[in-house]
N, C-alpha and C positions, 0 to 999 in steps of 0.2 A: 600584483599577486606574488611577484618575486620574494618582495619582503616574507611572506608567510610559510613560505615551503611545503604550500600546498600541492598537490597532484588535479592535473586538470583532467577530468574526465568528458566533458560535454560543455559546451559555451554558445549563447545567444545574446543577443543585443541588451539583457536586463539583467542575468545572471547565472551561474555556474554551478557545474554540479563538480564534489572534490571527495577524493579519499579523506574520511573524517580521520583528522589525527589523535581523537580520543579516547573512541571504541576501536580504532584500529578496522576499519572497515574498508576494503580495498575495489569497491562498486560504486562508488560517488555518490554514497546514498545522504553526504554533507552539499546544502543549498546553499551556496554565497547569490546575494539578493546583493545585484551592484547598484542598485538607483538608490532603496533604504538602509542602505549599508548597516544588512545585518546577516545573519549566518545560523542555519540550525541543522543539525542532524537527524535523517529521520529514522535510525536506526537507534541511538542511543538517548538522543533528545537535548543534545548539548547545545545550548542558544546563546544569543545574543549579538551584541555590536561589535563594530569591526574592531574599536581599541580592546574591549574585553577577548575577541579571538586571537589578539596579536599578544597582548599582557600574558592570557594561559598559554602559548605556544613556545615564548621567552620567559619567562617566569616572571615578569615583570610589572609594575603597575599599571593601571592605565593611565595616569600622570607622566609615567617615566617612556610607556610604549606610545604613548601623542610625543614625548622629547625625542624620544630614537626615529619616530617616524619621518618627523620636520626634519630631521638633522637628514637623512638619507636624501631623500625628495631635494631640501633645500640645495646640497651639492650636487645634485645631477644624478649621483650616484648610491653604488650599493654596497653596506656594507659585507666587509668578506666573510662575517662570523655569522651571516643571514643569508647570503646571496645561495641560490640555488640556480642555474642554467637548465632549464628542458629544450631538446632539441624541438622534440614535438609540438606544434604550433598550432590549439584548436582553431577549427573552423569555426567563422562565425556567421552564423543565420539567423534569418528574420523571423520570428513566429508570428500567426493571427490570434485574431481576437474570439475569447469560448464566444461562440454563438449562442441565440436565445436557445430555451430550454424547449419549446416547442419545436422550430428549429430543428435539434438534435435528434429530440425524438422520433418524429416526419422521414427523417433522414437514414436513421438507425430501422424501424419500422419497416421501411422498402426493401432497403439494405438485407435483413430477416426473410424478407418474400422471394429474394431473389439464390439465397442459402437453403442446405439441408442436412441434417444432423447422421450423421453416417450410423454404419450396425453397432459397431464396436464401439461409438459413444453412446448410441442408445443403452445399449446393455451394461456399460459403466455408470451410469444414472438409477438404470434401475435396482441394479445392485447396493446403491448408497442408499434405495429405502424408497425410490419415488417412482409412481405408476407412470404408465405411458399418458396418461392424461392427463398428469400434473406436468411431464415432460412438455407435453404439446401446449398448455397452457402457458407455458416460462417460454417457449420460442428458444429452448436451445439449439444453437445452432454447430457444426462443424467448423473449424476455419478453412476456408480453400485455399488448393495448394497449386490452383493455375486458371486461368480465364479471370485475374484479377480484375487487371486493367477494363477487361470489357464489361466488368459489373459495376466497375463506376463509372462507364460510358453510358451506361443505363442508365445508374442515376441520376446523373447531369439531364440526359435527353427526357427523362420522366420529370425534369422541373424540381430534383431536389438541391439542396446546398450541401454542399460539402466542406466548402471553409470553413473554418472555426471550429466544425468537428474533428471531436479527439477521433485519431487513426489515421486522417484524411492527409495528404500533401502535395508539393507539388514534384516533381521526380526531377530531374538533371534537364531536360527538355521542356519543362513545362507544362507537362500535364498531367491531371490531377492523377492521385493511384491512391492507395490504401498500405498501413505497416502490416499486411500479411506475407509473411514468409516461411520456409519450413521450418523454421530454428521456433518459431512461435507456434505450429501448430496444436491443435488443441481444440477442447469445446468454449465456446463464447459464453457467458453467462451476462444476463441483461441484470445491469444494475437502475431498480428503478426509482425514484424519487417517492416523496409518500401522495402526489397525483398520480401515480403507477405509471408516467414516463421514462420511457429509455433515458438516463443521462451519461451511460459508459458502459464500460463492457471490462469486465475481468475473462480472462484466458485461464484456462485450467490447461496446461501444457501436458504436452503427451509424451516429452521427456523432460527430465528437472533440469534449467537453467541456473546457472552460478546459484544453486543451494534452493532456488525457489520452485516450488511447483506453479504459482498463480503470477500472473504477472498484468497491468495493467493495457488495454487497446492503445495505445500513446502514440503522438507525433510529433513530440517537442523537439527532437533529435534533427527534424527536418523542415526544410524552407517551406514557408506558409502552413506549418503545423501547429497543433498544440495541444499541451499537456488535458490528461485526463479529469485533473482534478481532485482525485479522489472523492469522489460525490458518494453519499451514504444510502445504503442502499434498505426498503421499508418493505414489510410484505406483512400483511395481514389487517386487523382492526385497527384504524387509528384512533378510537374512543377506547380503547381497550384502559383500563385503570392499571394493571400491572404487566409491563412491557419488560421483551428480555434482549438483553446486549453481548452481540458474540461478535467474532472475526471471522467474515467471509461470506459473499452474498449465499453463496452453492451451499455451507455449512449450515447457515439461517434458515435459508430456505427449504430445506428436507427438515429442521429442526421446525419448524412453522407448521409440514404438512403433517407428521407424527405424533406432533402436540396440539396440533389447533390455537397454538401461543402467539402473538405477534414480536416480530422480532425485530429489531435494529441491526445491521449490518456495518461493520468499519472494514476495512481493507484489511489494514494492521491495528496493533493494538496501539500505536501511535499515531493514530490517524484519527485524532480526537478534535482538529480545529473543526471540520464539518459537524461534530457531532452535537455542538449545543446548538444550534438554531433548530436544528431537527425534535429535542430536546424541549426547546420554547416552544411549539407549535402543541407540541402533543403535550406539555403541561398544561397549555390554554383551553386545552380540550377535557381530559379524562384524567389524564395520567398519574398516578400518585404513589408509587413505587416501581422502581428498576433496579433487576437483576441482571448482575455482571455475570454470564455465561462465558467467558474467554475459557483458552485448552486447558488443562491440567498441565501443562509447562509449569504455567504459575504458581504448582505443589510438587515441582520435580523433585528427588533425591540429586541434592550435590557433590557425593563424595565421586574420587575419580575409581570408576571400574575397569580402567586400562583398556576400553572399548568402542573409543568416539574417534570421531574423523580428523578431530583434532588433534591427536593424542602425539603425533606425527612434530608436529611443531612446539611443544610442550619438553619445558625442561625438567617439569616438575615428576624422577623417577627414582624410587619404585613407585607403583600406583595403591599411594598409602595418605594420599592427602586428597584436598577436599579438590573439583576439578574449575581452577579459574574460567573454563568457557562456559560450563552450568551457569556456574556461580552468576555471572553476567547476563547470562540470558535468562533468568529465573529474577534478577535484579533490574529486567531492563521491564518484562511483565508487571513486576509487582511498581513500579513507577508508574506506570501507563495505567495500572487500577487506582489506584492514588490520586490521579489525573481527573477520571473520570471520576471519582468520591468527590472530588470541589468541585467540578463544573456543576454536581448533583444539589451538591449541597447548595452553591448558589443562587441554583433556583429553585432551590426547598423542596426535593424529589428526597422519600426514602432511597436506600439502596441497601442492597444486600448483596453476599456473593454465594453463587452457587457452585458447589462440590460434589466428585464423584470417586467412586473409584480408589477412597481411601484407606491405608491403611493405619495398626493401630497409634502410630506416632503421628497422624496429622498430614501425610504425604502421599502424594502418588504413587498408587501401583503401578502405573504403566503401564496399562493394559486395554484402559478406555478414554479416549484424549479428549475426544470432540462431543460439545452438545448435542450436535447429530448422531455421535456414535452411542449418547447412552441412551436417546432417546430410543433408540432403534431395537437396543438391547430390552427396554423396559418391553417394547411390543411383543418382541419373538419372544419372549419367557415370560412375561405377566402373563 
C-alpha cells in the first residue's frame, strides 16, 4: 500500500478502508478489497482493480503502472517519487462470519425486549408524522448508555448468538459486548428484510458525527465483529405493482405510513449492490413500475451563495461562481439515479422520478427535501 499513497483508516485480515483520493473524502469511506484486488468508493463510486487504482493515481497506464509496480517489488524497494512513510501502523483484526438471517433476527428481537425508547425519542418520532402505535409496532428503540455489557450477558444466558451479528464483539478480554457508546447515541431503527426480519439496525444519532446524522450498528472495526452489510430495508405490500425507492429506512417508513405506499429503503444512494435481488423478488411477484423518491439534493441550486460549511476551504472568491461542493454532491446523486435506471432497466421494471418542491426553472426550492417531508405536508394541508 506504500506504493499508492493511500491513507489508512481501518484494516482487517481481507481489506482496508482509505481516504478516497478522488472525491477527496477524508473518512475512509474508499474499500481496498485485499484477497480480489479491487478498490471502490463508497462516497463517489470510483471502482475498479488495483493496476487501474495505481495508473489514476500516477497518471499512468495500466501496462506502464504493472511496469513501475514489478520494477519497485522486483528491487526490494520504493521508489522516492511514490514512497510515502506513515508512522501510524493500523491494527490488524480478525472479523466473523454474517451469521444466518434467522440468527440475527432471534438475536436482535431479544435484544429489543431487553431496550426502551426514551420520552425525547418518542416525541422526536412522533413529530416526523408517526403515531405511538406505528412507533410500538417498528420496535424503536433508545441506544443505552450503561448496563451494556449485562444485556448481552442476558443474551448469551437466554441461548441467543451473538457472533456474526452486526454490533456484537469481542472487547480487549474476551468478552462478548455490543458498539454502544455515547458518541453513537440515538434511536435504533430495525432494518427489515422483505420476510419483516430484523437484519441491521441504522442509528439516527442524537448529535451529527463527521457530517452524518445516520450511521450504521457496525463491528467491523473490532475482533470477532462484522460489518453491517448494508441490507435493504422493505415495509409494506410486497405484491404491490408500483413500489417507491427512497434513502433511509426511518424516511421510508413514515413515507409508507402517510401514504399507504410500499417502499424500498437503501442506506445511501449508493448503496445500490443490495438493491437488485430485492428488485428480482418483487418483479417475480407484482411489481411493474418504480419510483425513485431520493431528497431533492438531486434538484439543488448550484451556484455558490457564500453560505456553506465549505466555503471556509474554497478558493473560489468572490461568491460569484457556480459552487464546486454542490456541484459534486448534486453529481454524485444524479449517478446513483442512473445506477438505479440500468439495474431497472435490466430487469425490465418501468421507472420514473418523482419531484417536489419545484421551482419555475426545474430546481429545488429548498424548503421540502424528503419524501417523508412532503408527504406529510400533503396531510396537514390537503
Amino acid at each position: 500500500m506504500h506504493l499508492l499513497q493511500l491513507r489508512v483508516r481501518h484494516k482487517n485480515s481481507s481489506s482496508m478502508d482509505v481516504n478516497c483520493p478522488f472525491c477527496g473524502e477524508t473518512k475512509g469511506k474508499m474499500n481496498v478489497n485485499l484477497q480480489k484486488n479491487v478498490f471502490r468508493c463508497n462516497r463517489c463510486d470510483a471502482s475498479g482493480g488495483m493496476l487501474e487504482l495505481y495508473g489514476r493515481l500516477h497518471g499512468v497506464s495500466s501496462a506502464e503502472a504493472n511496469r513501475q509496480i514489478r520494477e519497485a517489488l522486483g528491487k526490494g524497494e520504493y521508489r522516492t517519487d511514490y514512497q510515502v512513510v506513515h508512522k501510524e501502523e493500523p491494527v490488524e483484526i480478525f472479523n466473523a462470519e454474517l451469521a444466518d438471517a434467522d440468527v440475527i433476527d432471534r438475536t436482535y428481537q431479544e435484544m429489543l425486549s431487553l431496550l426502551t425508547l426514551n420520552d425525547k425519542h418518542q416525541e422526536d418520532l412522533k413529530k416526523r408524522g408517526l403515531t405511538k402505535e406505528q412507533i410500538k409496532i417498528q420496535r424503536y428503540r433508545s441506544v443505552p448508555l450503561f448496563g451494556i455489557k449485562n444485556m448481552v450477558q442476558k443474551l448469551l444466558e437466554s441461548g441467543q448468538t451473538v457472533k456474526g451479528v452486526p454490533g456484537f464483539y469481542e472487547d480487549h478480554d474476551g468478552k462478548w459486548t455490543i458498539n454502544f457508546t455515547s458518541k453513537n447515541s440515538g434511536i435504533l431503527i430495525p432494518i427489515r428484510s422483505m420476510e419483516g426480519k430484523i437484519q441491521g439496525f441504522q442509528i439516527r444519532l442524537d448529535q451529527v458525527m463527521e457530517g452524518r446524522k445516520y450511521i450504521w450498528l457496525s463491528s467491523v472495526k473490532f475482533q470477532n465483529g462484522v460489518s453491517s452489510g448494508s441490507p435493504v430495508h422493505v415495509i409494506g405490500s410486497l405484491d404491490a405493482e408500483q413500489i417507491y425507492l427512497t434513502e433511509g429506512a426511518l424516511k421510508g417508513t413514515i413515507a409508507h405510513y402517510l401514504s399507504g405506499d410500499t417502499f424500498i429503503c437503501v442506506a445511501g444512494v449508493n448503496q445500490y449492490r443490495n438493491l437488485k435481488p430485492v428488485l428480482e423478488t418483487l418483479k417475480s411477484r407484482h411489481l411493474q413500475h418504480l419510483y425513485e423518491a431520493y431528497d431533492m439534493d438531486k434538484k439543488m441550486k448550484v451556484y455558490c451563495d457564500g453560505d456553506s460549511e465549505k466555503c471556509d476551504a474554497c478558493q473560489r472568491k468572490p461568491a460569484t461562481f457556480y459552487c464546486p461542493h454542490k456541484m459534486q454532491k448534486r453529481q454524485i446523486l444524479q449517478n446513483a439515479c442512473r445506477k438505479v435506471y440500468e439495474i431497472c432497466s435490466g430487469l425490465s421494471i418501468s421507472m420514473s422520478r418523482m419531484v417536489w418542491d419545484m421551482d419555475s426553472y426545474g430546481e429545488w426550492n429548498g424548503q421540502i427535501k424528503g419524501i417523508d417531508d412532503y408527504y406529510y405536508v400533503l396531510k396537514n394541508t390537503g
